[in-house]
N, C-alpha and C positions, 0 to 999 in steps of 0.2 A: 669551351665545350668542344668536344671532338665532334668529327662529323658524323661517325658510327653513334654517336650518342644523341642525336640528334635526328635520326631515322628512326620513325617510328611507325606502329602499322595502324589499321584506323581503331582500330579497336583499343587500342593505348588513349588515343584521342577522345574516344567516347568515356573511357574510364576515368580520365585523368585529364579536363580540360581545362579545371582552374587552375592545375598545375604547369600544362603548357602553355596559358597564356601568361602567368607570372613568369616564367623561363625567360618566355620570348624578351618580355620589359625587361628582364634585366641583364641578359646577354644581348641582345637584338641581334640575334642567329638565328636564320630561317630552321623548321623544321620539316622534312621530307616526310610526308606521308604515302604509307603504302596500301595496296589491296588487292590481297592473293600475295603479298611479298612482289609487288611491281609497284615503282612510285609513281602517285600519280597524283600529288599535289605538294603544293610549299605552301607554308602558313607561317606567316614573318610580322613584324610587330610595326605598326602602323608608323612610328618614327623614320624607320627603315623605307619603306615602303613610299611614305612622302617624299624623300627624298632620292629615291632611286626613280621615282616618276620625275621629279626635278633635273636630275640628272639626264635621262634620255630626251626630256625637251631640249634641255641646253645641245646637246649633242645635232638633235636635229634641225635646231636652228644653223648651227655654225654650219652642217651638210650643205643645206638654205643658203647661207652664205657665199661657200665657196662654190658652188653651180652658178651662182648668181656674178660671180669672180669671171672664172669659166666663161661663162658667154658673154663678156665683154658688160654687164649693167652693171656701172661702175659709176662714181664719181670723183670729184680729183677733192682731196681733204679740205684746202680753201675755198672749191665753191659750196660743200656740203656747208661748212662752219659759215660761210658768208648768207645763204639758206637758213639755217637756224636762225643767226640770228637777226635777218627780216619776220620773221615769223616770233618772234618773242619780244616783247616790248620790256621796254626799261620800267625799273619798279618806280 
C-alpha cells in the first residue's frame, strides 16, 4: 500500500473504521491521520506496534550498555562467567 494511500483524514476514520482496522492486520502499515488536512496521529496494528516497543527497549539497553562501557564499569569475561557460576548450583 502506498503512503498517499494510507493518509487519511479523520473523517475517513469515523466512516470507515472496521475497514481501517482490517487494513492495518493485514498490511501492518501505519495509517496517518489527519485534521483540517495537518497529520496529527498514526494508528498502526498492535503486532507492529509490540514490536516496535521491543525494539526501542533493546535499543536502550545496548545505549545502557555502552555508557556503562564508557565509564570504565566493566568486567573482564572470566571473572563475570567465574560469578555466575558461584551463583547457580549444579542440577
Amino acid at each position: 500500500m502506498k503512503l498517499s494511500e494510507r493518509i487519511k483524514p479523520i473523517s475517513y476514520l469515523k466512516a470507515n473504521a472496521a475497514e481501517v482496522i482490517q487494513k492495518l492486520g493485514e498490511h501492518q502499515q501505519p495509517f496517518i491521520i489527519t485534521v483540517n488536512g495537518e497529520a496529527k496521529a498514526v494508528l498502526q496494528d498492535i503486532d507492529s506496534y509490540e514490536e516496535m516497543q521491543e525494539s526501542i527497549a533493546m535499543l536502550k539497553a545496548l545505549l545502557a550498555t555502552g555508557e556503562r562501557v564508557k565509564q570504565g564499569d566493566v568486567q573482564a569475561i572470566d571473572e563475570a562467567f567465574t560469578e555466575i557460576r558461584s551463583r547457580v548450583k549444579p542440577a
